[in-house]
C-alpha positions in Angstrom: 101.0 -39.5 -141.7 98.8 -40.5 -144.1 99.2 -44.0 -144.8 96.6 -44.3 -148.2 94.4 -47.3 -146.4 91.7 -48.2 -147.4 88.4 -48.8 -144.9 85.5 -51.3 -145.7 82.5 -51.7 -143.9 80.7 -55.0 -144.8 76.9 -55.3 -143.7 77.2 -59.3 -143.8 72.9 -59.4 -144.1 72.7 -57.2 -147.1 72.4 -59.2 -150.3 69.9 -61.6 -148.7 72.5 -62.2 -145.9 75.1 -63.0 -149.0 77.3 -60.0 -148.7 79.9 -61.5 -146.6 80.7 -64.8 -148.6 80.6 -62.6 -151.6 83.6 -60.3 -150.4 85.6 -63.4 -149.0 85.7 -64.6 -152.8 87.0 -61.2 -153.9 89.2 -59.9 -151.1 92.0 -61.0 -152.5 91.5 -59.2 -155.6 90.6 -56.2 -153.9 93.8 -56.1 -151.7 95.9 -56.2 -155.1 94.0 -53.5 -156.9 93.3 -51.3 -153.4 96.4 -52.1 -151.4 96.0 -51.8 -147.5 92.7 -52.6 -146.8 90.9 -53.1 -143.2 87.9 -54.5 -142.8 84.9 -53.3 -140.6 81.9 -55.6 -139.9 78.4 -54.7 -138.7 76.9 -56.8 -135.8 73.9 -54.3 -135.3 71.9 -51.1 -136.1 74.0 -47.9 -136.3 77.4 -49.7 -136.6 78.2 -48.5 -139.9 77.4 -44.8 -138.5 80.0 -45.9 -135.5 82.5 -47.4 -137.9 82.7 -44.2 -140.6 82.7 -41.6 -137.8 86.1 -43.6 -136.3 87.5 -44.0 -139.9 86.8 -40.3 -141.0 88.8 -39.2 -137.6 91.6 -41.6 -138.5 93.8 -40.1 -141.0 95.7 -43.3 -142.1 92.7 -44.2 -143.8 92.1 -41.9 -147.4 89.2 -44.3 -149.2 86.2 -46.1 -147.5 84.2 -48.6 -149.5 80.5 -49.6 -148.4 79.7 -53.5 -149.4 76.1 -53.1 -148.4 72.5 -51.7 -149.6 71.5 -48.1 -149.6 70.7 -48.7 -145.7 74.2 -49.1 -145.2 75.5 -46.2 -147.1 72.9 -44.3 -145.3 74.3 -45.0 -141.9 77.9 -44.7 -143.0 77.1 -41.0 -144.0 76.0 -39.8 -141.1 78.8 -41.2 -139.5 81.3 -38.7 -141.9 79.2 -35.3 -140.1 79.9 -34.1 -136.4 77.9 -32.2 -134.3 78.5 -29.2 -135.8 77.4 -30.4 -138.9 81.0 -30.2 -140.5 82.6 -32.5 -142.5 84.9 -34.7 -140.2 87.4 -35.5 -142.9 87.0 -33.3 -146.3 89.4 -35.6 -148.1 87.9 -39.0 -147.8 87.2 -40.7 -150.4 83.7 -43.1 -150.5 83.1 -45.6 -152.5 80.5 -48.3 -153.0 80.3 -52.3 -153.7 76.4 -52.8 -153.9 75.4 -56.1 -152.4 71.7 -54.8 -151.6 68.2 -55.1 -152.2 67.2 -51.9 -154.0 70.4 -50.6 -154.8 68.7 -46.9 -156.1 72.1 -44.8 -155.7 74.4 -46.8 -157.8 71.5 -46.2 -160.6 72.3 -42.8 -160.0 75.8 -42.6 -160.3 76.9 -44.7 -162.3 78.5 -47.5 -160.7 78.2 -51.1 -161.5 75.6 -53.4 -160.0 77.9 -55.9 -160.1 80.2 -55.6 -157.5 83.4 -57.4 -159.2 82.8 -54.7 -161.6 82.4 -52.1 -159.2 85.4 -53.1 -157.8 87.6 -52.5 -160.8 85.8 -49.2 -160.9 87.8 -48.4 -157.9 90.8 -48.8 -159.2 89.9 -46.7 -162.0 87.7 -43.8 -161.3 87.3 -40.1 -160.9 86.0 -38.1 -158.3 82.4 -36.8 -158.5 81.5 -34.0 -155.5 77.6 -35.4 -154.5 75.4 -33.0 -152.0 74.2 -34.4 -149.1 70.7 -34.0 -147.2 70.1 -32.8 -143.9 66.8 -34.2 -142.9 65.2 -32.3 -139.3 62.0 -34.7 -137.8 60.5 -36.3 -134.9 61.1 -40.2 -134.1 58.1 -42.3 -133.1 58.9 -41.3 -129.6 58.8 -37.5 -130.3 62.3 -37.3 -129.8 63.7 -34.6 -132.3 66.3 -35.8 -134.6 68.9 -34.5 -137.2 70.0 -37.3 -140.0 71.8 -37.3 -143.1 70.7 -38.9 -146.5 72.2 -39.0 -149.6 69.0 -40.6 -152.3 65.6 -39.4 -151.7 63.7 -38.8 -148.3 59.6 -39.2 -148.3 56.3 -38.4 -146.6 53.2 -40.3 -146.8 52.8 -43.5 -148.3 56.6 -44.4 -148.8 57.1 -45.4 -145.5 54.1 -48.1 -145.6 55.0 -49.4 -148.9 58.9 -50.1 -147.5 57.5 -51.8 -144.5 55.6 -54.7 -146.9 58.2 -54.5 -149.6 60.9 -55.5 -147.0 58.3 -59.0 -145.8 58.2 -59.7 -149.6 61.7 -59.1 -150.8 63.1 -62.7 -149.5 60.4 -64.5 -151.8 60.2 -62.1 -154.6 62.6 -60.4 -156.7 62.9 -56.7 -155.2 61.8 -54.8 -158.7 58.3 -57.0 -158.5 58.3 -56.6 -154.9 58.4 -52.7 -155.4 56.0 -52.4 -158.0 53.7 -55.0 -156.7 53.3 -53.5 -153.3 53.3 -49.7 -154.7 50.8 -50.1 -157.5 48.8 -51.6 -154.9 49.0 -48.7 -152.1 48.6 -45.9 -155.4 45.2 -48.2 -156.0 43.6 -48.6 -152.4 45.4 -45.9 -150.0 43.9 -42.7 -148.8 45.4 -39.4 -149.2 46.7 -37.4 -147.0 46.8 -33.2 -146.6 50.2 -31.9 -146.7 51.2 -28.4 -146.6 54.7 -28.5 -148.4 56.7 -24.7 -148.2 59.6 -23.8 -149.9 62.4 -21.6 -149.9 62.0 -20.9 -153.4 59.1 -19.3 -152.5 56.8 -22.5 -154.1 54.2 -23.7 -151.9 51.9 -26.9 -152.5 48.7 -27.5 -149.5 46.1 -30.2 -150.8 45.7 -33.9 -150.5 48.4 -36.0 -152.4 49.8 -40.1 -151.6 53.4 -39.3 -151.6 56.5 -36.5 -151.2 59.9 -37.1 -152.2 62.6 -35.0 -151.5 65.3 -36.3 -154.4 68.9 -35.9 -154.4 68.9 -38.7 -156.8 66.9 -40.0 -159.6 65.5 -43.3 -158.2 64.0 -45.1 -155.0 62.1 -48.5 -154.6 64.4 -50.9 -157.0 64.9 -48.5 -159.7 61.5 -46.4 -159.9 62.5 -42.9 -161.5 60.8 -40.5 -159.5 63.3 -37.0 -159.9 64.4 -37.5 -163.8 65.8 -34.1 -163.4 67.8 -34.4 -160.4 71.4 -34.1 -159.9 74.3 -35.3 -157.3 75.8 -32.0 -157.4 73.8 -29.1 -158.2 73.2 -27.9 -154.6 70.0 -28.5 -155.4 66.6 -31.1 -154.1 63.8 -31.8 -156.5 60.7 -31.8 -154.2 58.2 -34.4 -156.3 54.9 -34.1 -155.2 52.4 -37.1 -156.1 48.8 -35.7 -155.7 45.7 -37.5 -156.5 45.7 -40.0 -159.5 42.8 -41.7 -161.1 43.0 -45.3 -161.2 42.8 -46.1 -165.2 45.9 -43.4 -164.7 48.1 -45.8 -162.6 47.5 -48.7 -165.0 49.3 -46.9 -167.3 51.7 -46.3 -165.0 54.2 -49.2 -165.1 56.4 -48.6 -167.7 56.8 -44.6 -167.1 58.0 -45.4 -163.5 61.4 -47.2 -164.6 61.8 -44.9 -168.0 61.9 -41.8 -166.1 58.3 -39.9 -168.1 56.0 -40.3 -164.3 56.3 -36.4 -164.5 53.9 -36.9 -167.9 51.2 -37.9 -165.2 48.4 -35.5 -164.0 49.3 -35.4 -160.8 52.5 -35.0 -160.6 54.0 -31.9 -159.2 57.7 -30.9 -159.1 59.8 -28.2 -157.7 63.6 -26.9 -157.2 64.6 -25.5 -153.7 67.7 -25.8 -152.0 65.2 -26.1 -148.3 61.9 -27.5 -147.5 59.5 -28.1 -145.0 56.8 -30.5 -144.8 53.5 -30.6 -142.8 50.5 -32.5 -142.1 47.6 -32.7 -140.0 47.3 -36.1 -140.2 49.9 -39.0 -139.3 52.3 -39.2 -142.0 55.2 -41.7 -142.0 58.8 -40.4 -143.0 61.3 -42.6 -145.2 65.3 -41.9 -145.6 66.8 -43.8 -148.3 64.7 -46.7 -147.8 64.5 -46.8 -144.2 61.2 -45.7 -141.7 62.6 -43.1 -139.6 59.6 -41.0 -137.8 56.6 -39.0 -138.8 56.0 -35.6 -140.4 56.7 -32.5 -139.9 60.0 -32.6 -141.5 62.3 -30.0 -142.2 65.3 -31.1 -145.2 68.2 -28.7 -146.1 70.6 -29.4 -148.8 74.6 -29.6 -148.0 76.2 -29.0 -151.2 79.0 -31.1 -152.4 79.4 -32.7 -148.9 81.1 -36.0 -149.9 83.7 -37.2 -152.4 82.0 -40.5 -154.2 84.5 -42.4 -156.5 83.0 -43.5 -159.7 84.7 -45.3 -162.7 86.7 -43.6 -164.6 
């Protein structure tokens, strides 16, 4: 019988390794506004996944909460999926407490960066159905491998820039860090030939920096590459970032935050519900902020997948 519990998985080094003292001084107040709650720690890599997948088969529990980054939320969600592909529990309920670095999905859905306002948000909120993506690549050891994402996956330069921005982000704020260490690979890196096909029929081959496959609006600390996209349209903007001239990307800075970068020559954008990515070079794959493999990648949109609490 279903007992209404709640489930909270706490990555304690999120939040500059803050996340943990920041839920012991609100635990209190989130066991009177959320009842039963359990907590679930992460020690190491792919907890999270381990800890959702054993929460999503437990039917006491109806809510679970992530007090983490985008990383975390990342790996809880592809904890909710079996083998199949189906969703383990239909009903659950997910919810977010952002104690991250970029924290790009929140932008996109409306919770609070401030997680003792996010908190009353979960007290208060409606239901919003969000789509899912099923992302299809090789690791780094050419082992083939099926994960989940929720924001925005990426070829090409994405995966470079999150390496440096993550050795920068404990000195400088994460929005500088981002737009430091992008402007400067937009400015000095080489592009790369892609061939990008699409179920919609679209196709784009040609040299261009970066692809994003958006189910959100925003990646690297609030830079607004998919103004158009949507949780739950069943839908993935492909963006496509070709070749920019250099006075171009000077210009740049404020249209990356205020959502106009698809004013820029250069920037390509499409609708599809599938798509597949190639190149003949060595291109570095990104999923929701994390390095994950190397092109060719294959993503497939699940509509509607998860039900993400929101304030009311």
């Amino acid at each position: 019988m279903n007992s209404n519990k709640t489930a909270i998985i706490i990555n304690p080094k999120s939040g500059d390794g803050r996340a943990l003292s920041r839920w012991e001084k609100i635990r209190s107040e989130a066991a009177s506004l959320l009842g039963n709650i359990e907590e679930f720690v992460t020690q190491a890599p792919r907890d999270a996944t381990r800890y959702a997948e054993s929460i999503a088969l437990n039917n006491e529990f109806d809510k679970l909460i992530i007090f983490g980054g985008d990383g975390t939320l990342n790996e809880a969600i592809n904890g909710l999926f079996d083998k199949a592909g189906n969703v383990i529990n239909p009903n659950i309920k997910i919810g977010m407490l952002c104690s991250g670095s970029g924290c790009d999905v929140i932008r996109s859905v409306g919770i609070p960066r401030n997680y003792r306002d996010a908190l009353l948000g979960l007290k208060k909120y409606t239901i919003k159905k969000c789509d899912v993506g099923l992302a299809v690549f090789k690791d780094e050891r050419n082992q083939e491998q099926n994960r989940y994402f929720i924001n925005i996956a990426g070829a090409g330069i994405g995966g470079l820039i999150i390496s440096q921005v993550n050795s920068l982000i404990p000195y400088v704020p994460p929005k500088l860090a981002y737009f430091a260490v992008i402007a400067k690979f937009l400015l000095t890196s080489k592009k790369k030939k892609f061939i990008v096909t699409m179920d919609s029929g679209d196709k784009y081959e040609g040299d261009c920096l970066n692809i994003f496959v958006a189910n959100l609006k925003f990646s690297g600390a609030g830079v607004c590459w998919a103004p158009q996209a949507k949780m739950d349209d069943g839908i993935f903007d492909v963006v496509v970032i070709g070749p920019i001239s250099k006075w171009r990307i000077f210009l740049a800075p404020w249209k990356a935050y205020n959502g106009t970068l698809n004013e820029l020559p250069g920037y390509h954008h499409f609708k599809v519900r599938e798509v597949t990515i190639e190149s003949s070079e060595k291109a570095h794959l990104e999923l929701d902020g994390e390095l994950c493999g190397l092109a060719p990648l294959t993503c497939k949109i699940v509509p509607q997948a998860i039900n993400l609490m929101v304030p009311a």
